[in-house]
N, C-alpha and C positions, 0 to 999 in steps of 0.2 A: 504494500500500500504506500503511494505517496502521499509522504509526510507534506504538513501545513506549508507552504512556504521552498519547497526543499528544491522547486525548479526555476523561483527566482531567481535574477543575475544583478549583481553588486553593482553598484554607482560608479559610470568612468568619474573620478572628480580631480585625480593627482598627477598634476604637471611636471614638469622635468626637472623643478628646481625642489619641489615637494616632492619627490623621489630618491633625489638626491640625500636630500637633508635625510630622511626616515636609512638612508644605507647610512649617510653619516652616523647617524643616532642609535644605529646595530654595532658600528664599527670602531667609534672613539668614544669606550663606554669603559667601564672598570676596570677591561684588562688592561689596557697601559698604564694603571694605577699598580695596578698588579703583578702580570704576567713577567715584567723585566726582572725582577727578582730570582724565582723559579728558572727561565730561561739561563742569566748568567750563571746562576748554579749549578747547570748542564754544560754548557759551553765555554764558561771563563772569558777568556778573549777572545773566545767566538762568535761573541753575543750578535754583533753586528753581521756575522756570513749567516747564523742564523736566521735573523731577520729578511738579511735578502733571501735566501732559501724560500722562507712564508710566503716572502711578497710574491715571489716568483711562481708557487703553487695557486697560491691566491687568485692571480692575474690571470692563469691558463683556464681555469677555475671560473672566473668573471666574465671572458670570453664566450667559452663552451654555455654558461648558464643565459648570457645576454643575445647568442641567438637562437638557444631553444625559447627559451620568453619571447620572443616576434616571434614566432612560428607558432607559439601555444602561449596567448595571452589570456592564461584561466589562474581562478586562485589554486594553490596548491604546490607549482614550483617543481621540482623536480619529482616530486610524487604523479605528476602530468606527464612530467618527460618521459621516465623511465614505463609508464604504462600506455607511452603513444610508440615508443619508439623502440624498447624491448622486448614491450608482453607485460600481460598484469601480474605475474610475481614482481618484478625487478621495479618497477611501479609502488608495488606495496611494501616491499622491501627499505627500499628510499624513504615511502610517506611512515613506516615504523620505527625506522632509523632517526629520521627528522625529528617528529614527534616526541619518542621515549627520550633522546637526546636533550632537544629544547628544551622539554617539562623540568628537567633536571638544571639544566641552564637556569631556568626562569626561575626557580627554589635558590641557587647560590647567588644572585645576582638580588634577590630581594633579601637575600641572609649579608649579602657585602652591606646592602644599604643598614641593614639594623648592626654591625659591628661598626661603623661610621658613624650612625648618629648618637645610637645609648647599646653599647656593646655589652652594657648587663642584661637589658631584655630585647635583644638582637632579634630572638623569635617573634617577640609580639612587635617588634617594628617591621621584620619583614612579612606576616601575614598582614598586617594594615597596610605596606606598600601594596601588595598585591589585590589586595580588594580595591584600594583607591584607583588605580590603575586600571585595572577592569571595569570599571565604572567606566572611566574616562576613555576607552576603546570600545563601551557601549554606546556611548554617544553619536560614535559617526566616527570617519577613518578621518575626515579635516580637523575635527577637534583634535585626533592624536597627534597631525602630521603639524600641527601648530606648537602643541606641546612640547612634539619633539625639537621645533625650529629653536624653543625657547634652549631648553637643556645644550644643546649643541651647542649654543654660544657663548654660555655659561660654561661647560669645559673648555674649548677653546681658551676662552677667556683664562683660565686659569695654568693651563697646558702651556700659554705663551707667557705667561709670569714664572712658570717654573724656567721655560727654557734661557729666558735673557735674566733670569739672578743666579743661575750657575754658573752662564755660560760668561756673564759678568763682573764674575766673582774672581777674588784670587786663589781661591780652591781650583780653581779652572786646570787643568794639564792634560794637554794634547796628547802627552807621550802614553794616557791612559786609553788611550783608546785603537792600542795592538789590536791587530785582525787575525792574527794567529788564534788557530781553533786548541788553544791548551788545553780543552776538554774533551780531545779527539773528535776524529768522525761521528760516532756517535752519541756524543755531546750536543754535538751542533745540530744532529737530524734531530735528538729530544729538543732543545730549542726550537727549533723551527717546528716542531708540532704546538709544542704550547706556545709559541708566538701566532702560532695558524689562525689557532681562534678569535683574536684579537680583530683579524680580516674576515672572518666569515659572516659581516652583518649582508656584505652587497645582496646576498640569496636573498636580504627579506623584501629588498625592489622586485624581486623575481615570481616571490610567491605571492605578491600584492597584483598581480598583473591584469584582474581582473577590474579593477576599479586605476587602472591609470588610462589617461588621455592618449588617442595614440601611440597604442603601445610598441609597434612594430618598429615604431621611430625614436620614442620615446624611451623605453628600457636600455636600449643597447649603447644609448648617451650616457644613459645616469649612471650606469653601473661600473666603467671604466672610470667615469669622472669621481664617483666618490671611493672608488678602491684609489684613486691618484693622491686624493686629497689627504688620505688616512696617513697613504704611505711616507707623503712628505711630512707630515706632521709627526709620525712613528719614530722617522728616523732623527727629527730636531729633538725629541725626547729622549731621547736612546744615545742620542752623542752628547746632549747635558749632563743627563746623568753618570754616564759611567766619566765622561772630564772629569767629575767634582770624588767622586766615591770610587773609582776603578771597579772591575770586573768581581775582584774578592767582596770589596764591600759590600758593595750591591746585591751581591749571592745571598748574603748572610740577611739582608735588611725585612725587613717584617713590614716598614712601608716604605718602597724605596723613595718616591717623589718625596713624601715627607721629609726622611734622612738627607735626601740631596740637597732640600732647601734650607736646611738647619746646617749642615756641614757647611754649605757655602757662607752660612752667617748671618742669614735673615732666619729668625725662627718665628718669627711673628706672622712669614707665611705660611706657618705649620696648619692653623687650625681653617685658612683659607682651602689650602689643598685637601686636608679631611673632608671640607666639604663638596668641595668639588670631585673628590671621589664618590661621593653619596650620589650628589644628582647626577654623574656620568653611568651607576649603577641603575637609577631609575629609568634612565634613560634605553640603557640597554633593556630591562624587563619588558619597557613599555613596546620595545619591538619586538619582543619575543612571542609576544603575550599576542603580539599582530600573528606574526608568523605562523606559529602552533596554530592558531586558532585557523588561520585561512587552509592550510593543511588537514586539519582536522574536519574542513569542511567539505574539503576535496573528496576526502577517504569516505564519508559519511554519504558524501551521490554516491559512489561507488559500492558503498551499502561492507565496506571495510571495516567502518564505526557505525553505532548506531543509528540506522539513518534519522530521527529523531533530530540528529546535529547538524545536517542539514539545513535549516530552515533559517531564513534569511529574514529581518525585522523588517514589515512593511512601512515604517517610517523612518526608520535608522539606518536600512541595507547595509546592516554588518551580519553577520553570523550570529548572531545574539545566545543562542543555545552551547554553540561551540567554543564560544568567547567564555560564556559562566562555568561552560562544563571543566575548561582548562583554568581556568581563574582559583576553583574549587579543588581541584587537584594539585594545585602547585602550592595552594594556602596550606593545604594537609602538609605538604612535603619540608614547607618554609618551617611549619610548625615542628617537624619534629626528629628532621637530618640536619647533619653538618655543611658545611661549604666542601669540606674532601671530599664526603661520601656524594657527595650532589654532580660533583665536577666529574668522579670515574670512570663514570660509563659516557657519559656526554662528549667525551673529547672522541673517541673509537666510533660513536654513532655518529656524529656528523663530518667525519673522514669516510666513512662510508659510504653518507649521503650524496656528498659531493663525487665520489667513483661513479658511482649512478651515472650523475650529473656528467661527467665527462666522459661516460661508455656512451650516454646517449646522441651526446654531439657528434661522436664518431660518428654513427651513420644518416648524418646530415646530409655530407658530401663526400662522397670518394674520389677527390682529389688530394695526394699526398700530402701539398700542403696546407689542405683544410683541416687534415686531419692531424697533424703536430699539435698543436695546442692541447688538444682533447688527448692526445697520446702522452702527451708532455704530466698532464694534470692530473690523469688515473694515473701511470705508475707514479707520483710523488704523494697521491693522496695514499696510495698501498703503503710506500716504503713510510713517512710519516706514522702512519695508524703506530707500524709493526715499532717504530722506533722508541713509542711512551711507554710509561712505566708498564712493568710486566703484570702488575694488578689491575690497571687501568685496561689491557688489552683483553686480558682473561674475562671481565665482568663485561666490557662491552661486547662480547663475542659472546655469551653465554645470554644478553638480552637481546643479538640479534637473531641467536636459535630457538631461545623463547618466540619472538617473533615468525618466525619459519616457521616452527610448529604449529602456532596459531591458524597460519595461513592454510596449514596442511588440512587440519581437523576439519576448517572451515569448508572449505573445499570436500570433503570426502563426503559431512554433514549434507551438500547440496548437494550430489552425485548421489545421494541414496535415498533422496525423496523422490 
């Protein structure tokens, strides 16, 4: 039976600079408050070939996804791709990957925001981030995409104070910023996995694609343009920071932006950059919160998820069922996991999503050099996966055979009615 609602089609309403902004708003979001720490503790002075490693998976990555989106401009993203262009396993594969990934995402990224604001009741600030937020992606996808414009400028903003009082400082020393990988090869591929995610907002322009304005012309602009914009800003972070603090320090720091700006000798922009970590974190949920949901909505026509999820607000054309039903699940999760255990499986699933993503561009065009890019982007998204920690690899492998099986049951379930 179709559900209420479930064959409605979303609002084109987001333009190319409101595209933009919402990739920005996935992509200069907690982790660069974050991830540089971790990274240099794999890498050491590799921090930076790390980085380019990411950007360069990223970009093969943003490519392969910016013209399956003109070719399939539906909500969903590569949960579309891979079941227009592989077959509906590898489709639902991707949309479970996605999915069980993000949710987990969107639980650490509301838990960063409550160790930020009142890290005694982290839990109850991040279940109240996520309800507020859901709210406010109930309204309409222009409310979020405003929201988002707001946050974004406000990190920015703060990201460019960090960069010129270190790099202004007499802490400052070039000679820290050796490119020698002293944390060998696979040091730097563990960096460049966990720098990865840092760049994997561009997908949410991609899974939004039903509600952007010409989108055939529209997505394949914004998605290069704000994987560009991250990465130049990525890398002013990343050569401030290790200037002021070296490779070692850095490893060691618990917040590194903070520790950068207190070593260089302003500590008075400690509790600026705390904050600006906080709404870089909202920022990140509130696209997450887009993303899962618009996927979740994909899977749900496809009768993947309850088709129930489906069903599109006749005044709001958002997802409204999808949006609560993800809203509700990640409030549980905020409530009652760590940021580690949240992060584990999430970094394995969405290197997985994105293989998808670049198996599918392969058979776009078979011309050899259409096909580099998309060849370039699955083996780095594989080699990546295999690179993170060995706990991280085993549980995201083990949800995405929980997943397989699901698929399996399902499947046999309708073969023997």
């Amino acid at each position: 039976m179709t559900q209420p609602g479930s064959s409605a089609q979303l609002r084109r309403t987001l333009r190319l600079g409101d595209a933009v902004v919402i990739g920005l708003g996935s992509m200069i979001g907690a982790g660069v408050f974050a991830a540089l720490a971790p990274a240099a503790a794999a890498a050491g002075s590799g921090l930076l070939l790390g980085l380019a490693l990411a950007a360069l998976v990223a970009y093969c990555n943003a490519m392969s996804s910016a013209r399956l989106a003109a070719r399939y401009p539906a909500s969903g993203g590569t949960y579309v791709y891979g079941r227009e262009r592989l077959g509906a396993f590898w489709g639902y594969l991707a949309g479970w990957s996605f999915v069980v990934g993000k949710t987990a995402s969107c639980a650490a990224m509301a838990l960063t925001v409550g160790a930020y604001v009142w890290p005694e009741q982290a839990h109850a600030v991040a279940v109240a981030a996520v309800v507020a937020l859901t709210a406010v992606n109930y309204g309409g996808i222009q409310k979020s995409a405003w929201l988002t414009r707001v946050i974004v400028a406000v990190v920015l903003a703060v990201l460019a104070s960090v960069v010129v009082v270190c790099l202004g400082s007499g802490a400052s020393d070039a000679g820290r910023l050796d490119v020698g990988a002293s944390g060998g090869v696979g040091g730097m591929l563990q960096a460049a996995g966990l720098l990865f995610f840092a760049f994997a907002g561009y997908a949410r322009i991609a899974t939004l694609g039903e509600e952007v304005r010409d989108p055939a012309r529209t997505i394949p602009r914004a998605i290069p343009l704000a994987l560009g914009i991250t990465l130049a800003v990525y890398v002013c972070v990343a050569v401030a920071v290790l200037s002021v603090l070296g490779a070692g320090a850095l490893g060691r720091a618990a917040a590194p932006l903070a520790d950068a700006v207190r070593a260089a000798g302003v500590p008075g922009l400690v509790p600026v950059v705390r904050a600006g970590a906080a709404v870089a974190a909202l920022g990140s949920l509130l696209a997450l919160i887009l993303g899962v949901s618009r996927t979740t909505l994909a899977m749900a026509r496809d009768r993947h998820l309850p088709g129930a999820l489906a069903a599109v607000h006749p005044r709001f054309q958002v997802p409204h069922r999808a949006e609560l039903a993800v809203g509700a699940v990640v409030a549980v999760l905020a409530a009652t996991v760590d940021v580690r255990g949240a992060i584990g499986f999430s970094s394995f699933g969405v290197l997985a999503y994105y293989a998808v993503a670049n198996a599918s561009a392969w058979t776009l065009d078979p011309a050899p050099t259409a096909r580099l890019l998309p060849a370039v982007g699955l083996v780095g998204c594989v080699v990546l996966a295999f690179a993170l920690p060995v706990t991280s690899v085993v549980v995201g492998a083990g949800v995405l055979v929980v997943g397989v099986l699901a698929y399996g049951v399902r499947r046999w379930a309708g073969s023997g009615r």
